[in-house]
NUTORMAR-629255 format. One record per residue (C-alpha): x, y negated, z negated; residue number from 0. Coordinates in nm, 3 decimals, padded with zeros to 5 digits. Layout:
N
REC     east    north       up  num
REC        X        Y        Z  NUM
...
***
This chain:
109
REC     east    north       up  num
REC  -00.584   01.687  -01.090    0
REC  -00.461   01.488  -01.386    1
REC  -00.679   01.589  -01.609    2
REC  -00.667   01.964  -01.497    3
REC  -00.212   01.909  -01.586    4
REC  -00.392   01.776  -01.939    5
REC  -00.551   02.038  -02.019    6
REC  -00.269   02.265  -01.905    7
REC  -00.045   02.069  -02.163    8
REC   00.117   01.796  -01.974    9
REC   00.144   01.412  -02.175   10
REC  -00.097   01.148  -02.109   11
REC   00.196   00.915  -02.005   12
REC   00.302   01.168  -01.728   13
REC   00.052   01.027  -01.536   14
REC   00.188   00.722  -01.417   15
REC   00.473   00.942  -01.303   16
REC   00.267   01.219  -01.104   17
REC   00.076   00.938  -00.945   18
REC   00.383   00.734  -00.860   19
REC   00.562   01.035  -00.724   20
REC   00.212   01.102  -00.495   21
REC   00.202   00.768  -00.348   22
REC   00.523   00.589  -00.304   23
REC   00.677   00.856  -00.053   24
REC   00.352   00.678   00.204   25
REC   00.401   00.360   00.082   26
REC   00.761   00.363   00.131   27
REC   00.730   00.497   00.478   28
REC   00.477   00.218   00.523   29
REC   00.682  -00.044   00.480   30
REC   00.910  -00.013   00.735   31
REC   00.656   00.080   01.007   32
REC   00.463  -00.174   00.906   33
REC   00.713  -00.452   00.946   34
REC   00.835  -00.323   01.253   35
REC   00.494  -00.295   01.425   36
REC   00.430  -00.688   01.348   37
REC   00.736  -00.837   01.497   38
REC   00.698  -00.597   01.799   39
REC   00.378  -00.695   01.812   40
REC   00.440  -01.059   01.757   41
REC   00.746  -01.065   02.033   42
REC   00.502  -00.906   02.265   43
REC   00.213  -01.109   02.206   44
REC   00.308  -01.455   02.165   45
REC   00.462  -01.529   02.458   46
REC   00.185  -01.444   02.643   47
REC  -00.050  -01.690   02.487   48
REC  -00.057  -02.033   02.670   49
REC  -00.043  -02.262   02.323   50
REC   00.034  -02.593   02.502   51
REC  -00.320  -02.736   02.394   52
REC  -00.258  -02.629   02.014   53
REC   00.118  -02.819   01.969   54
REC   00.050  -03.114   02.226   55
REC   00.330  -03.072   02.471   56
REC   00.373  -02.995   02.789   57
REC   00.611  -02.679   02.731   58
REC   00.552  -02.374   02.567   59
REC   00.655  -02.344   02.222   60
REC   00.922  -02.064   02.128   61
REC   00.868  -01.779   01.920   62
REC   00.991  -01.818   01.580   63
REC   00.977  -01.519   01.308   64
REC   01.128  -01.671   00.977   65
REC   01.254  -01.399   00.781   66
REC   01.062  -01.619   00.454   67
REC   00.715  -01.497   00.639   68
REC   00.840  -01.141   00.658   69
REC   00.986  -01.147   00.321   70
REC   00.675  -01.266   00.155   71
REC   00.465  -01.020   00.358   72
REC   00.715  -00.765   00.256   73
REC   00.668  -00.854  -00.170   74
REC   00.316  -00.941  -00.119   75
REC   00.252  -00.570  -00.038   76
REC   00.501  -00.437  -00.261   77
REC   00.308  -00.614  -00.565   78
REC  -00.040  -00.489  -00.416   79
REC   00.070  -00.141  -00.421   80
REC   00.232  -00.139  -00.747   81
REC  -00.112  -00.281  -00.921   82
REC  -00.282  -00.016  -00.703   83
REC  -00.076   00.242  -00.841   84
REC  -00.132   00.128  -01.193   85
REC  -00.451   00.095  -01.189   86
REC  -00.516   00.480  -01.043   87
REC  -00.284   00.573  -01.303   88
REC  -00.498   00.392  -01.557   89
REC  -00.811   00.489  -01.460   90
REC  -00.632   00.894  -01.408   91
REC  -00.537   00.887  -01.723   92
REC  -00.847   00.802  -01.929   93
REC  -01.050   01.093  -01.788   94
REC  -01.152   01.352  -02.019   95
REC  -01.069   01.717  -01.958   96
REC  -01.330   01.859  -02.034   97
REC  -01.565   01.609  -01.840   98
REC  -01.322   01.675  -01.497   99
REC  -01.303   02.043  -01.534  100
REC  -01.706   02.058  -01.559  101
REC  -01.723   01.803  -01.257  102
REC  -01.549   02.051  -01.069  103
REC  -01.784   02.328  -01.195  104
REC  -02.092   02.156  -01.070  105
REC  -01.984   02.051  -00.740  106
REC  -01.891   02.437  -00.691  107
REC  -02.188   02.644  -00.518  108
***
């Protein structure tokens, strides 16, 4: 798609951008679902599980989500998914024009 804007007159550094604008409307809705499905599914699990035999004690250990866990969960995927972007912005950017448009030519019947 990139290289079809190219060719069509649009800047090389647009494609950070086009790719940005693509992909952070998912990631951002993501995040939030994400997060919320682990400490559901945390609260929901964990209680369940007898872990007497793991923390030697006769009573069953209390749930405990520390917001530094969910924080660093949080930045650790907001780091992954700006080097993703990046790098498909990168790798967007340094196809030829010609080469795509002919790719798409030959995959045509």
């Amino acid at each position: 798609m990139l290289a079809i804007l190219r060719t069509l007159g649009s800047a090389r550094r647009t494609a950070g951008r086009l790719v940005t604008w693509e992909v952070a409307p998912a990631l951002l809705l993501a995040l939030p679902f994400g997060v919320g499905a682990g400490v559901a599914t945390a609260m929901l699990v964990i209680p369940q599980l007898d872990l007497r035999g793991f923390v030697g004690g006769s009573a069953q250990p209390p749930v405990s989500l520390g917001g530094l866990w969910t924080l660093a969960a949080v930045v650790g995927f907001a780091l992954v998914a700006a080097f993703s972007v990046a790098v498909a912005a990168g790798l967007a950017s340094r196809l030829d024009s010609a080469d795509a448009i002919r790719a798409g030519d030959e995959r045509m019947p």
